[in-house]
N, C-alpha and C positions, 0 to 999 in steps of 0.2 A: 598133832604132828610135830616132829619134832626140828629144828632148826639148825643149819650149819650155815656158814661162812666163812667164803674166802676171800683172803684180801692179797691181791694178784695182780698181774698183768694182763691186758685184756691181748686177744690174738687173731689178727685179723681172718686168719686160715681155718682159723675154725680147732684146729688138735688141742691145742694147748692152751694154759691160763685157764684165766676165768671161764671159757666159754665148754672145755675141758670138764674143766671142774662141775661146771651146772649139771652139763650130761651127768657126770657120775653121779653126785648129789640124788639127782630126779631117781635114775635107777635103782638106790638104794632104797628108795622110798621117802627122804628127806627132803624137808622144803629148802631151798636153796636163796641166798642171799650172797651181797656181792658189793666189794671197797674195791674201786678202779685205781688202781694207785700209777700204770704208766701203761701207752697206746703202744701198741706195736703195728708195722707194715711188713707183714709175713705170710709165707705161706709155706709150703712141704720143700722148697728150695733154701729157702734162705729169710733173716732180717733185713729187709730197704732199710726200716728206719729207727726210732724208741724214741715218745716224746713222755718224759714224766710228766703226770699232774701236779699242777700248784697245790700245795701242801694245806693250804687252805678249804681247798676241793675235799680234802682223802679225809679232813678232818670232822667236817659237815658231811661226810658219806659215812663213817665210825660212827657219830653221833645222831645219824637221823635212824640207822640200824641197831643201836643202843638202846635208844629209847623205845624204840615200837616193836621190832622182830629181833628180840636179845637174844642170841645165837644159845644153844647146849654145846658146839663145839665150833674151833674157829683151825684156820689152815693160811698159813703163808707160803706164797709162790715167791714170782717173782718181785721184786721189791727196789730197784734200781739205783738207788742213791743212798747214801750214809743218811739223808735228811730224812727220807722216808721210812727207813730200816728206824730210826729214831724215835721219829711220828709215832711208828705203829707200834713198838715195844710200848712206848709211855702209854697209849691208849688201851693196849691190852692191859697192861696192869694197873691202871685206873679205874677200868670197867671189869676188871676181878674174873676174867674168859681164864681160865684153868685149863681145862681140853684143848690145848692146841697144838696143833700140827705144825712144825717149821721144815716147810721142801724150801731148803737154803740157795735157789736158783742164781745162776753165774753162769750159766753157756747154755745156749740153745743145743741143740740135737744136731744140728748145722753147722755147729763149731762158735756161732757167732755169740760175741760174749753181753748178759745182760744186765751184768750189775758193775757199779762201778768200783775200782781196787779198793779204796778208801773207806767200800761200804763193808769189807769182810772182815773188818775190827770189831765196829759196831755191832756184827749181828751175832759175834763171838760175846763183847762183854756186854749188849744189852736184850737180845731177843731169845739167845741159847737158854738163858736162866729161868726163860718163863715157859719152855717148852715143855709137854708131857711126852713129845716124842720128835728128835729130827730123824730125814730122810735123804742123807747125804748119798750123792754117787761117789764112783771112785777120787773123782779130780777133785769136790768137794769135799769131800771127808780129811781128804789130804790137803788142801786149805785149813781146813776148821781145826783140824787137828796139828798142821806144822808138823807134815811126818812122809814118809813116802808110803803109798799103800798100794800093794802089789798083789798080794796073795790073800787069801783069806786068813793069817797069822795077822799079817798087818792089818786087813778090817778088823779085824777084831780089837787090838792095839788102840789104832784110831779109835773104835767106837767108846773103849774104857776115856782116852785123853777127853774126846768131846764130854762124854758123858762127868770129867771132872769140870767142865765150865758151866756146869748146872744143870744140863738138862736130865729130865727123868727117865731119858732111854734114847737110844740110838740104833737107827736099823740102817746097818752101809748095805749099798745095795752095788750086788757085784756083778750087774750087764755087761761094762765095760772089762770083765775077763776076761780072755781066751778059753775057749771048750766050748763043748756040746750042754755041757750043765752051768744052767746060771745057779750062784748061791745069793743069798742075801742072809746077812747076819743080824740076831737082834740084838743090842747090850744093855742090860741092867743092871744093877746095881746087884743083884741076884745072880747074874752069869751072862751068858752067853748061849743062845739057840739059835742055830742053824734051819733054812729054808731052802730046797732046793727044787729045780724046775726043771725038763728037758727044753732045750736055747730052739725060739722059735725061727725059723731061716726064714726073716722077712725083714725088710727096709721098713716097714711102715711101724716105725718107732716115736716118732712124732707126737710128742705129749704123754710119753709112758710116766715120766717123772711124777707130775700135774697130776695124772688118773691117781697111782698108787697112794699120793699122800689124801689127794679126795676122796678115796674109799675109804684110807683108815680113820680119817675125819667124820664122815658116813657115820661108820661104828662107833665111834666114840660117841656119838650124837645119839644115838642111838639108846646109848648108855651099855655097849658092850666093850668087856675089860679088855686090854692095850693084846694079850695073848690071843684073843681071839678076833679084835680088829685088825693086827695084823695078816695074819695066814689068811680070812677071807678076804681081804686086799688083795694079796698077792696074786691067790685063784681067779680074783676079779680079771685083773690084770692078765693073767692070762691065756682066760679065756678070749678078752678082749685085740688080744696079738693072734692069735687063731684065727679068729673072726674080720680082721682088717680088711677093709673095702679095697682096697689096692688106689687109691685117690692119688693125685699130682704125680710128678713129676720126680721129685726128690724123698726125703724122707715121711712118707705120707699116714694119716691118721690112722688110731683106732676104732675099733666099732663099739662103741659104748652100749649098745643096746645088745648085750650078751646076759 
């Protein structure tokens, strides 16, 4: 069986982060592993609280998952501090993890923001360059890239700049647009291909981010190429928005089990 992991935020609600990510993991058929790098007090309303873990902690959790269940593919969430975004680049490229995944996480679904300013440098000049694929949203991609991204002209744009700070492909993912059709763009170094979806009318969005980059993780893991990990992601995905339990209050989870 084949191995993935994420190194994440854990989410006390259950949608998103690590706990997000196991679900998808398990449904693809992949065993699931997992670096707690910061606790959250959340749920479909809102973040109470974010306590990162002692860097000591996330270090002995990289290396105890190192040595015994060595991932085929790895995925970063959220990641909260410049120390940590640090931590984890050096450890990926130490322990020579290729297939990895960067969902560049900075704002909850809630608005509520979860990494800190200082850390969007870092994960530009040290975790971008070891990626095989980020999963920027609109407001992220328009961080990472230092651009305004509006339309699908400018993801696209955006995803060439990211895609010049190293990484080997960029999919902006365009929820955050106006219309009936979500698009999400993918960029390589090859081009640019388009993915489009009819825009599901539901609130229960809560950990969409988390699911998509855990699928495409999934497949990578799997050892299926980046073209086809993608598009079955996204189907993942949503079918998974289709499927939503209608849970809390606010913005409430997916049904992973689709």
């Amino acid at each position: 069986m084949q191995i993935a992991l994420t190194i994440a935020g854990s989410d006390s609600g259950g949608g998103a982060g690590i706990q997000a990510d196991l679900k998808t993991f398990h449904q693809f058929g992949v065993y699931g592993t997992s670096v707690i790098v910061a606790l959250t007090a959340q749920n479909t309303r809102g973040v109470r609280s974010v306590h990162a873990v002692p860097l000591d902690m996330v270090r002995d959790q990289l290396a105890a998952v190192a040595e015994d269940l060595p991932p085929d593919a790895v995925k970063t969430g959220m990641l909260a501090t410049a120390a940590l975004v640090r931590q984890v680049a050096d450890a990926i490229r130490g322990y020579g993890w290729t297939r990895l995944v960067v969902d560049p996480v900075m704002v909850a679904t809630s608005g509520d923001r979860l990494l800190e300013p200082d850390a969007e440098a870092v994960i530009r000049e040290a975790l971008l360059p070891l990626a095989a694929v980020v999963t920027p949203n609109l407001g992220e991609a328009a961080i990472l890239a230092q651009m305004e991204v509006r339309d699908e002209a400018s993801m696209e744009a955006a995803g060439h700049r990211i895609l010049a700070l190293g990484a080997r492909a960029v999919l902006v993912k365009g929820g955050h647009l106006p219309g009936n059709v979500l698009v999400d763009i993918l960029v390589t170094s090859e081009g640019a291909r388009r993915f489009s979806h009819p825009r599901v009318a539901t609130t229960s969005t809560h950990g969409t981010g988390c699911t998509l980059s855990a699928a495409i993780t999934a497949g990578l893991a799997l050892g299926h190429p980046l073209d086809q990990a993608v598009p079955t992601a996204l189907e993942y995905v949503h079918r998974a928005l289709l499927a939503a339990p209608g849970l809390g209050g606010g913005h409430g989870p997916l049904n992973h089990r689709v």
